[in-house]
C-alpha positions as CSV (number, residue, x, y, z in Angstrom):
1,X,-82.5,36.7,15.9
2,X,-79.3,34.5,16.3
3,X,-76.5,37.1,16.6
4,X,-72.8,37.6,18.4
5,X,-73.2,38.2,21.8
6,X,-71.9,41.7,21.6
7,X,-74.2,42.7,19.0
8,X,-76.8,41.2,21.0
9,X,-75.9,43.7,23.7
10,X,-75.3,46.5,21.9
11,X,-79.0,46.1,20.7
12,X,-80.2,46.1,24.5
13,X,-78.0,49.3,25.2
14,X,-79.9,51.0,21.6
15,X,-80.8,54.5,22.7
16,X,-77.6,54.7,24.9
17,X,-74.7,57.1,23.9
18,X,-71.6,54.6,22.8
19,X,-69.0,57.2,21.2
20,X,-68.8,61.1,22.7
21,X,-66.4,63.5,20.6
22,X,-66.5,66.8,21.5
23,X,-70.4,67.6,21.1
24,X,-71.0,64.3,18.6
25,X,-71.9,61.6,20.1
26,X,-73.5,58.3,18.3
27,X,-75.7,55.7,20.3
28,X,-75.6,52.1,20.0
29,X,-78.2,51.5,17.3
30,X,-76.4,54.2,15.5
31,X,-73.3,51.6,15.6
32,X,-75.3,48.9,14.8
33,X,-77.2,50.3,11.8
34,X,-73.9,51.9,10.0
35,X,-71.9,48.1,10.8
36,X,-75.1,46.4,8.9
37,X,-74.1,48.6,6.2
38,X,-70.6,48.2,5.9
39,X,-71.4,44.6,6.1
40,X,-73.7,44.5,3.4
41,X,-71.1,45.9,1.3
42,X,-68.6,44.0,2.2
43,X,-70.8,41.3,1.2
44,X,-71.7,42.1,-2.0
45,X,-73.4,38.9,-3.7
46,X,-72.0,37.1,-1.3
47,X,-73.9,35.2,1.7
48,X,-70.6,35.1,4.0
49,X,-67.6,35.8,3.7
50,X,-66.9,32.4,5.9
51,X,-63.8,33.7,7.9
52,X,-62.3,35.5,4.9
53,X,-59.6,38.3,6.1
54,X,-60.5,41.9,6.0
55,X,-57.5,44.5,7.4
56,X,-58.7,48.2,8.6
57,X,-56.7,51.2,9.2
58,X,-58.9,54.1,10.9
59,X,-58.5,56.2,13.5
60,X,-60.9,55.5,17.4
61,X,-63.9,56.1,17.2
62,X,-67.7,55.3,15.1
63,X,-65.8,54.6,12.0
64,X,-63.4,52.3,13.6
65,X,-65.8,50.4,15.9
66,X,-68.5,50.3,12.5
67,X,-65.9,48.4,10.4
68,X,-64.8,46.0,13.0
69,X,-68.4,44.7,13.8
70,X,-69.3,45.3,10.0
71,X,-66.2,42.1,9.5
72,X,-67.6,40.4,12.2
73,X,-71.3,40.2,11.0
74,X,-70.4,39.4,7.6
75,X,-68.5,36.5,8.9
76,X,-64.9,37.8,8.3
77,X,-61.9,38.4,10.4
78,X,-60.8,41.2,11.2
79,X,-57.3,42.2,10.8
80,X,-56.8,46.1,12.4
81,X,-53.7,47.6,10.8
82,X,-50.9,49.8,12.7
83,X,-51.2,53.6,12.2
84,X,-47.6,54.1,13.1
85,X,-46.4,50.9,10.6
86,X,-44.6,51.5,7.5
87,X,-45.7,50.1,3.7
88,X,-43.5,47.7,4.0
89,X,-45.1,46.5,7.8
90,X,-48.5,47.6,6.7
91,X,-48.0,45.1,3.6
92,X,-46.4,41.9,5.4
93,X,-49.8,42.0,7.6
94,X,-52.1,41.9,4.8
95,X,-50.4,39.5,2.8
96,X,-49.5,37.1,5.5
97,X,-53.2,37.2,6.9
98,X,-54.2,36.7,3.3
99,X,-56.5,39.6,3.5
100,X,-58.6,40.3,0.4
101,X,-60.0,43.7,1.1
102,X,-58.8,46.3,3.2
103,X,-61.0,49.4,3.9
104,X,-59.9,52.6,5.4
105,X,-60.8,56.0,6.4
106,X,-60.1,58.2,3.4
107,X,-57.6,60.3,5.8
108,X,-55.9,56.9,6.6
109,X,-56.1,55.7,2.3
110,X,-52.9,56.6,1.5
111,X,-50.9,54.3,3.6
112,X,-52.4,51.3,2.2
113,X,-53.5,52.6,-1.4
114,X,-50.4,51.3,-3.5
115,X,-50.0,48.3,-1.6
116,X,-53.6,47.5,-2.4
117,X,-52.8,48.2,-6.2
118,X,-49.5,46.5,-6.0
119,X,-51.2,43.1,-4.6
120,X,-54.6,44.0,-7.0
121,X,-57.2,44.0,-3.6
122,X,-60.0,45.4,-3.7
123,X,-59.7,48.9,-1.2
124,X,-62.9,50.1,0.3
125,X,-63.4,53.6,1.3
126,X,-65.5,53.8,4.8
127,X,-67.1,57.2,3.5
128,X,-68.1,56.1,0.0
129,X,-70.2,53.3,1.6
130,X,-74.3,54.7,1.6
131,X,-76.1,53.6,4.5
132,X,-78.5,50.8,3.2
133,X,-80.7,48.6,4.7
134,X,-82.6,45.2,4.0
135,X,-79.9,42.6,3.4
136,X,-79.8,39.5,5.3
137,X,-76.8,38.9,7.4
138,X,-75.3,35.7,7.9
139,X,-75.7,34.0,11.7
140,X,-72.2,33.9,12.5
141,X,-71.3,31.3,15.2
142,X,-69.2,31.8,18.0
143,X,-66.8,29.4,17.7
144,X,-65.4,31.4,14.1
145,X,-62.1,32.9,13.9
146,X,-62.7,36.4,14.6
147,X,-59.6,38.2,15.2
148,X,-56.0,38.2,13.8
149,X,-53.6,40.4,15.9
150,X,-49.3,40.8,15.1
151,X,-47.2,40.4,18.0
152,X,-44.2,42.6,18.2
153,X,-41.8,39.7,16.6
154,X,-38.8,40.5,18.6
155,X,-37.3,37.2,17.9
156,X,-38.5,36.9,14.2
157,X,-40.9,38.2,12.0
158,X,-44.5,39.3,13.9
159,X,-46.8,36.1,13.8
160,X,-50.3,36.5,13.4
161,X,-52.8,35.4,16.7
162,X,-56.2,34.3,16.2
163,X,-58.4,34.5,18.4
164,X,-62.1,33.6,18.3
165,X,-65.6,34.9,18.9
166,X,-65.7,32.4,22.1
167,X,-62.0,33.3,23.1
168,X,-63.1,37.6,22.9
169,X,-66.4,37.1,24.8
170,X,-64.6,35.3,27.8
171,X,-61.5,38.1,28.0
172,X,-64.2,40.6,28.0
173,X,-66.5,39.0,30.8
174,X,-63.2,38.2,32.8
175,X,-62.6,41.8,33.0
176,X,-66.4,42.9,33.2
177,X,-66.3,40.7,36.5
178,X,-63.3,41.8,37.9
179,X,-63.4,45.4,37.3
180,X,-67.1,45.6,37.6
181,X,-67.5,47.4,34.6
182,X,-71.2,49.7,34.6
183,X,-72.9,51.1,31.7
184,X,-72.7,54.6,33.9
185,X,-69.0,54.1,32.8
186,X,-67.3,56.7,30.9
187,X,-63.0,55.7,29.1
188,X,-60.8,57.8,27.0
189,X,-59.9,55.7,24.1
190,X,-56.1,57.0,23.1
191,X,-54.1,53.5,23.1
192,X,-53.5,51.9,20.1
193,X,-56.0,50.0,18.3
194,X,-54.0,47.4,16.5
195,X,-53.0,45.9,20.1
196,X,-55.2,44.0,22.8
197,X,-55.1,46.6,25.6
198,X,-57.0,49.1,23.2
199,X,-59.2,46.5,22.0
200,X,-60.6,44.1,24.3
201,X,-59.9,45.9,28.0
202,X,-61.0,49.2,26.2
203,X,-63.3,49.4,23.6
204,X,-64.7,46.1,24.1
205,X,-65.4,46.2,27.5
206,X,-66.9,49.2,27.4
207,X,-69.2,48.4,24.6
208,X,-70.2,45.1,26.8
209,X,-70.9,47.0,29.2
210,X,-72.9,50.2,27.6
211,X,-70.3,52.5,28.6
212,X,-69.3,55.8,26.5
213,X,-66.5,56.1,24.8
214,X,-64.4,59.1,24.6
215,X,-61.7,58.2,21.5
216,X,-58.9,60.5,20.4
217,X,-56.5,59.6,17.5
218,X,-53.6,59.8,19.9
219,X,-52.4,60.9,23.3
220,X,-54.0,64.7,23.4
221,X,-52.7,65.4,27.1
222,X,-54.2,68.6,27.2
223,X,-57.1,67.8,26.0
224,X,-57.5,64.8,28.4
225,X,-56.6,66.7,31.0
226,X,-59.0,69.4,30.6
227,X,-61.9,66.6,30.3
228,X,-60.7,65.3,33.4
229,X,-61.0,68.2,35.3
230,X,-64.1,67.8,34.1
231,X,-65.5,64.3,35.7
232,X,-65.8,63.3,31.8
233,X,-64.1,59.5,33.1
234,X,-65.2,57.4,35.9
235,X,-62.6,54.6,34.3
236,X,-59.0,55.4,32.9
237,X,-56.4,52.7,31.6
238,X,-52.7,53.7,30.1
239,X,-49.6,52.6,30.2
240,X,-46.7,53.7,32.1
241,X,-44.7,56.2,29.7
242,X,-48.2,58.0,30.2
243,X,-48.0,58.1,33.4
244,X,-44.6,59.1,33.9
245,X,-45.8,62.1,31.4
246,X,-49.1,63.2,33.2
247,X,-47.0,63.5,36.6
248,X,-44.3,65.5,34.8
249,X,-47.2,67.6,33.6
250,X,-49.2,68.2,36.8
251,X,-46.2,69.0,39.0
252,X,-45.2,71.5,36.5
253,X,-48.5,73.4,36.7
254,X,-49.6,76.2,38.9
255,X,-51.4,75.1,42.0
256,X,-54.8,76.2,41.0
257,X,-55.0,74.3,38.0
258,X,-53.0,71.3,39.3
259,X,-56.1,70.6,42.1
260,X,-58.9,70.7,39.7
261,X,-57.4,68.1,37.4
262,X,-56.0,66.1,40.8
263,X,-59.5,66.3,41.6
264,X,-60.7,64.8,38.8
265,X,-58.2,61.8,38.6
266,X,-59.4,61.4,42.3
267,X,-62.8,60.8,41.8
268,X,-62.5,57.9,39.4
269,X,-63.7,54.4,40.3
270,X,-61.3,52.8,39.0
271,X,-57.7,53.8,37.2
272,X,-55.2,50.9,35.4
273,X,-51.8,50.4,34.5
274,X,-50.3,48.0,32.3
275,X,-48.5,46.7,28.9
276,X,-45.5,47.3,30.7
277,X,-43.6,47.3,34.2
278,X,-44.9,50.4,36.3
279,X,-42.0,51.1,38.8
280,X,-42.7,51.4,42.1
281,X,-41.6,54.7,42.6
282,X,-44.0,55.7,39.8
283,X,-47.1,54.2,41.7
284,X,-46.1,55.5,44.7
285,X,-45.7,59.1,42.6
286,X,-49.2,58.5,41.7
287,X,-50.9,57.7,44.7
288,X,-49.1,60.6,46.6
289,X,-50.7,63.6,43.7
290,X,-53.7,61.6,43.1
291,X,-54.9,59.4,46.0
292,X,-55.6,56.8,43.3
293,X,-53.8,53.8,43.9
294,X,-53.2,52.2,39.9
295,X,-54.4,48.8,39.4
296,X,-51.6,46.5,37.9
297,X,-52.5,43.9,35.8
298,X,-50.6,41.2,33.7
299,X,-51.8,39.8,29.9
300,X,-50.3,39.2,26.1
301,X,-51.6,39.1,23.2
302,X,-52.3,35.4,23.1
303,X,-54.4,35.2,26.4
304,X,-55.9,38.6,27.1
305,X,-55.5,39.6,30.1
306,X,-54.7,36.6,33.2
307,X,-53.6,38.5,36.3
308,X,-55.0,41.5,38.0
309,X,-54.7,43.2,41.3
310,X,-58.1,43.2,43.1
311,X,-60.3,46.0,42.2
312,X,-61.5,46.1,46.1
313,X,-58.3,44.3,47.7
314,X,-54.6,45.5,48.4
315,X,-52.9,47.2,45.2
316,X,-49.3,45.6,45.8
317,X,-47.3,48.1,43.7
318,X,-44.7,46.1,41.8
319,X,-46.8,43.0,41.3
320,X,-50.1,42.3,39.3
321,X,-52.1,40.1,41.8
322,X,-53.8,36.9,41.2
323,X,-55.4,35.5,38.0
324,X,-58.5,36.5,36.5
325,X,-62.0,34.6,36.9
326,X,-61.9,31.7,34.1
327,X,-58.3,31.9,33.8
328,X,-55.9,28.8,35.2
329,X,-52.7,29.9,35.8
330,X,-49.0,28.0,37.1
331,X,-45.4,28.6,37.1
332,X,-43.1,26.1,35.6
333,X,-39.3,25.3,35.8
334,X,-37.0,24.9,33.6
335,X,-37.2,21.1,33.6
336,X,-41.2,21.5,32.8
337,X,-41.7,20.7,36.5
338,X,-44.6,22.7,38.2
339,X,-42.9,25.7,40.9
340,X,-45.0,25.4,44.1
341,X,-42.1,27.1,46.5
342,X,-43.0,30.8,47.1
343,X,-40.2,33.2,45.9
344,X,-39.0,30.5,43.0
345,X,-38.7,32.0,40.1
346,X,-41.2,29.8,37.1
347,X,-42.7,30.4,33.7
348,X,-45.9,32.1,33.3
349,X,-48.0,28.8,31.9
350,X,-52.1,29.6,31.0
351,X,-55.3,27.6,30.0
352,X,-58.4,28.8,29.5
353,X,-61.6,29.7,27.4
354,X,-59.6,33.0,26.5
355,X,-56.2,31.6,25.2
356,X,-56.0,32.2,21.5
357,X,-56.7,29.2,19.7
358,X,-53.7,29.5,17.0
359,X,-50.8,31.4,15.3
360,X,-51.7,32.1,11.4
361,X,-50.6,29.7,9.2
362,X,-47.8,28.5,12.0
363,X,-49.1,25.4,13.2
364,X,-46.0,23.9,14.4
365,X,-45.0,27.2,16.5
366,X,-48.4,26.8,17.7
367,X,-47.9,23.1,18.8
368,X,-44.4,24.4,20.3
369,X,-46.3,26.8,22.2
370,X,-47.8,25.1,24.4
371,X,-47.1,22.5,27.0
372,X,-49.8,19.7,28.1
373,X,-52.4,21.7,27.0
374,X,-50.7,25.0,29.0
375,X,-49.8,28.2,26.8
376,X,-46.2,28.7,28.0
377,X,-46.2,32.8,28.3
378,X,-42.1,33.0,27.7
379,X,-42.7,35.2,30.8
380,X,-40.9,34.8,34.1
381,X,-42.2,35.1,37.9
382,X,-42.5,34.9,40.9
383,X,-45.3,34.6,43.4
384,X,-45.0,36.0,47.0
385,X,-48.1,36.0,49.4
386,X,-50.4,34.7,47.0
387,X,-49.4,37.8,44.4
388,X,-47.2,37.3,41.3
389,X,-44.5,39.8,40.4
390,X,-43.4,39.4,37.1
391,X,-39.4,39.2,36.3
392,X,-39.5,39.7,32.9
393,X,-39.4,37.8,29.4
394,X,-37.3,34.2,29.6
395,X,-35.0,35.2,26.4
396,X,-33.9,38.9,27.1
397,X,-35.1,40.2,30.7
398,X,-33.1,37.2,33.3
399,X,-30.4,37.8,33.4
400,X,-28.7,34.3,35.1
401,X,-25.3,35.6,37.0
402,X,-23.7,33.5,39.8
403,X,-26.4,31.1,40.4
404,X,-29.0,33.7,40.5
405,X,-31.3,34.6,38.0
406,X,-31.9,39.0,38.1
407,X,-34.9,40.6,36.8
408,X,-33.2,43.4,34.2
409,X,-36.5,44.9,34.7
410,X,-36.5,45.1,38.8
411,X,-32.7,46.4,38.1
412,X,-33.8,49.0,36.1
413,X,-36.7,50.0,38.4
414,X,-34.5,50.0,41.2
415,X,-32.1,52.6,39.2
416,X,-34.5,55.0,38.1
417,X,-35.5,55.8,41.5
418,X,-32.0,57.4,42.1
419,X,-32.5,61.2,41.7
420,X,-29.7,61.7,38.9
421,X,-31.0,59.0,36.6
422,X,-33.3,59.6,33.9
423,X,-33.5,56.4,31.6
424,X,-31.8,53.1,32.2
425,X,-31.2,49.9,30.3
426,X,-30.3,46.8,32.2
427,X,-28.9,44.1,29.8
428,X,-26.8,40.6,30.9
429,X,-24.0,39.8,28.5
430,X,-21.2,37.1,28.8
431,X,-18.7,36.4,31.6
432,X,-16.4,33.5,32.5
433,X,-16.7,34.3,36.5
434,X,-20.7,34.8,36.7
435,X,-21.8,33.0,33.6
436,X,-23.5,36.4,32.8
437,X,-22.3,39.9,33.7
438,X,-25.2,42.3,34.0
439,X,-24.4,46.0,32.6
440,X,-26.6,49.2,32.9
441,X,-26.8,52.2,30.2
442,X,-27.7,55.5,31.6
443,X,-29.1,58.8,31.0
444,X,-28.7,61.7,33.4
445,X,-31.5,64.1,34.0
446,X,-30.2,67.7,33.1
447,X,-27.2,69.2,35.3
448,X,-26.6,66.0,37.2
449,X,-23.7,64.2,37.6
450,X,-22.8,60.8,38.8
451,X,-20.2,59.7,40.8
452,X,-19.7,55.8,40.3
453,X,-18.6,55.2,43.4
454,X,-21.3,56.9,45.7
455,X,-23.9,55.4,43.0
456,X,-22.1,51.8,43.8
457,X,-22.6,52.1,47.2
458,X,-26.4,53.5,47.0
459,X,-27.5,50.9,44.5
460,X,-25.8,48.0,47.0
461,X,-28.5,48.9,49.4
462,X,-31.4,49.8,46.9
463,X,-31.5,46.7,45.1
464,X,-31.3,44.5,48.6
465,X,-34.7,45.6,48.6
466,X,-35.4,44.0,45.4
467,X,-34.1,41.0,47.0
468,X,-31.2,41.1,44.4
469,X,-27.8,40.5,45.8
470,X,-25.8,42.7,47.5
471,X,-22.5,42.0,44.8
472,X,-24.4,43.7,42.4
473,X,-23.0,47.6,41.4
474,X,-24.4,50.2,38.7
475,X,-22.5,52.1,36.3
476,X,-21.7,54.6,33.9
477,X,-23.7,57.5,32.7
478,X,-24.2,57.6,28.9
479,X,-21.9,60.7,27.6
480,X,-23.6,63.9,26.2
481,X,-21.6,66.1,24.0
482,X,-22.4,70.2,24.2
483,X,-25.6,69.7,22.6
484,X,-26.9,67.5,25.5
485,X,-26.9,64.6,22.6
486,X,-25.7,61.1,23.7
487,X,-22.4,60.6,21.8
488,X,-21.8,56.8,22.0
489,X,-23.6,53.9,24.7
490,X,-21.2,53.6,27.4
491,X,-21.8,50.0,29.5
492,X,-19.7,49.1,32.3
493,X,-20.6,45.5,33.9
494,X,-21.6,45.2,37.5
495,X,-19.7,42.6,39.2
């Protein structure tokens, strides 16, 4: 029978348990059979829905993973919904995907009910559906649109990416090669669902693969921990705001407790970082309570994932390794020109079977987008010894002062490892000397104070590490009132 790859898969991994919660669990034909009859429905009198849009709001887990591949084998494209969105976010993705359903949990119906009134679509409810059996499916090729994901839209409203059957099946075998993904694997599912990470190097991989599942509807820490502790996870991904939490946690516990759930982070195959820059100090954290050194890793929304550090290489902390199998991968100047000198500073440009294959409805942003047939990232790096360390975004994280161009986010990782700072921002704003100035917000932890000076002269010999010049100071401390509330951003440039 001609069917989607993953499908396909799933039906060789049948008996096999997909989805543990708690004591439920729900195999692979159990997936398969309750998708056939949300796709039915969906259906109706229908043959195919021939790429129609369909948006979902559901929490991880059987219910979530049945509607997705019930959209897919009906021929639709699926559009998941943000659980943290408002109406008025909620509503600008279904109308400018041009959905004309939406189905839901009935715990998640409310957020979408009277927008799906308002706009007069048709709201399914994933518990009314009966499980039925019989109807014909259509053979859905893989060269459809199947996927429609929102980027963050810092720069305008969020633009929807499409992505297609083709473009999934070769992030997910990219990442089934490089991280050697086993059906013996067992992932917490926690991030969200409405963004790539939790989708293709998650869920999908895993049901590639024939791995379990283990979903939650959010970040239970204690939970998690207790699992872990457990062996429940040979394979765990987050990103670094999770980490920074679970080493907060564990060093705060007693010693007897701590062990068993260091234990059971230790004995994991394989444990990943990414969706955001993981400071080195953090890493290093890490490695030192865990043993586990975390696996970096570089990708967008657009192009899954491209770089990875080597699952059986060197871990460089502070870079995310080399691209990915099937991914092409060059740095370009600012005058288009390819970057071939280590240590030059280029944009992130990408080809490859996995590179989206449009932005909704935008087809001139798409055509912008790309450069000779290269997706042009917006992202800024660097490669040294045959790894890339990533700068940060072209718009908002270089920071061009005095002929250089600084990395706000190496800046900022370089601060936080000073033992009074808490949080940092790192921002570049006008100056007639240095073109730009950069200037640094920060929050003290509790009871600490800064002296600017002393921090001056610690941060002129932390950041030559960075390779950032020496000229370079830090500044103010963001001012608490009695409460320990911030009372108004203080910034001071660095000259």
């Amino acid at each position: 029978m001609d069917e989607l790859q993953l499908m396909a898969r799933a039906r060789f991994h049948a008996g096999a348990v997909a989805i543990r919660s708690g004591v439920k669990e729900h195999t692979y034909a159990e997936l398969l059979d309750r998708s056939a009859s949300l796709a039915s429905e969906l259906l109706g009198e229908t043959d195919d829905l021939n790429e129609g849009r369909v948006a979902y709001l559901a929490p991880a887990g059987f219910d979530h993973i049945s509607v997705q591949w019930a959209i897919w084998r009906a021929g639709g494209v699926a559009v998941p919904l943000s659980h943290s969105a408002t109406e008025p976010e909620l509503e600008y993705t279904i109308t400018d995907s041009q959905s004309h359903c939406v189905i839901a949990s009935r715990d998640c119906a409310d957020k979408v009910e009277a927008i799906c009134e308002r706009l007069r679509l048709r709201l399914l409810i994933i518990e009314d559906v009966d499980n039925v059996s019989g109807q014909s499916l259509p053979v859905v090729t893989s060269g459809r649109r199947a996927m429609i994901l929102y980027t963050s839209g810092t720069t305008s409203k969020p633009k929807g990416v499409v992505t297609t059957h083709d473009n999934i099946q070769s992030q997910i075998e990219s990442l089934i090669e490089a991280w050697k993904w086993q059906p013996s694997d067992r992932i917490p599912l926690f991030l969200p669902l409405h963004h790539i990470h939790g989708i293709i190097n998650v869920m999908s991989c895993a049901l590639w693969s024939g791995a379990t599942i283990a979903p939650f509807r959010n970040f239970d820490m204690t939970a998690i921990l207790s699992r872990v502790a457990d062996d429940a996870y040979t394979v765990f991904m987050a990103v670094p705001t999770i980490y920074v939490k679970l080493i907060q946690a564990l060093e705060s516990m007693a010693d007897g407790e701590r062990s068993r759930i260091v234990a059971g982070f230790a004995r994991m195959r394989l444990m990943i970082s990414g969706s955001a820059a993981l400071p080195a100090s953090v890493h290093e954290q890490w490695t030192s309570l865990t043993g586990q050194k975390l696996l970096e890793r570089y990708g967008m929304t657009e192009i899954g994932m491209a770089l990875s550090n080597p699952l059986g290489g060197e871990r460089r902390p502070g870079t995310v390794g080399q691209p990915l199998p099937g991914v092409a991968l060059r740095l370009s100047s600012e005058q288009g020109e390819p970057v071939t000198t280590e240590g030059e500073p280029g944009e992130i440009q990408v080809r490859g079977p996995g590179i989206f294959s449009e932005y909704w409805m935008r087809p001139e942003v798409t055509a912008e987008s790309f450069q000779d047939g290269w997706f042009r990232t917006g992202d800024i790096a660097v490669q040294e010894d045959g790894y890339y360390r990533i700068m940060g975004r072209r718009s908002v994280d270089i920071i061009k002062s005095g002929g250089y161009k600084l990395s706000a986010l190496e800046i900022e990782a370089a601060l936080l490892e000073h033992a009074a700072i808490r949080e940092c921002a790192v921002v570049g704003i006008p100056d007639d000397t240095w073109g730009e100035a950069v200037a640094v917000a920060a929050v003290l932890n509790d009871g600490e104070e800064l002296d600017i000076e002393m921090l001056r002269s610690w941060s002129r010999e932390r950041l030559s590490t960075y390779k950032i010049p020496k000229r370079l100071l830090v500044v103010d401390a963001l001012p608490r009132n009695a409460m320990g509330k911030v009372t108004k951003p203080a910034v001071t440039t660095l000259f």
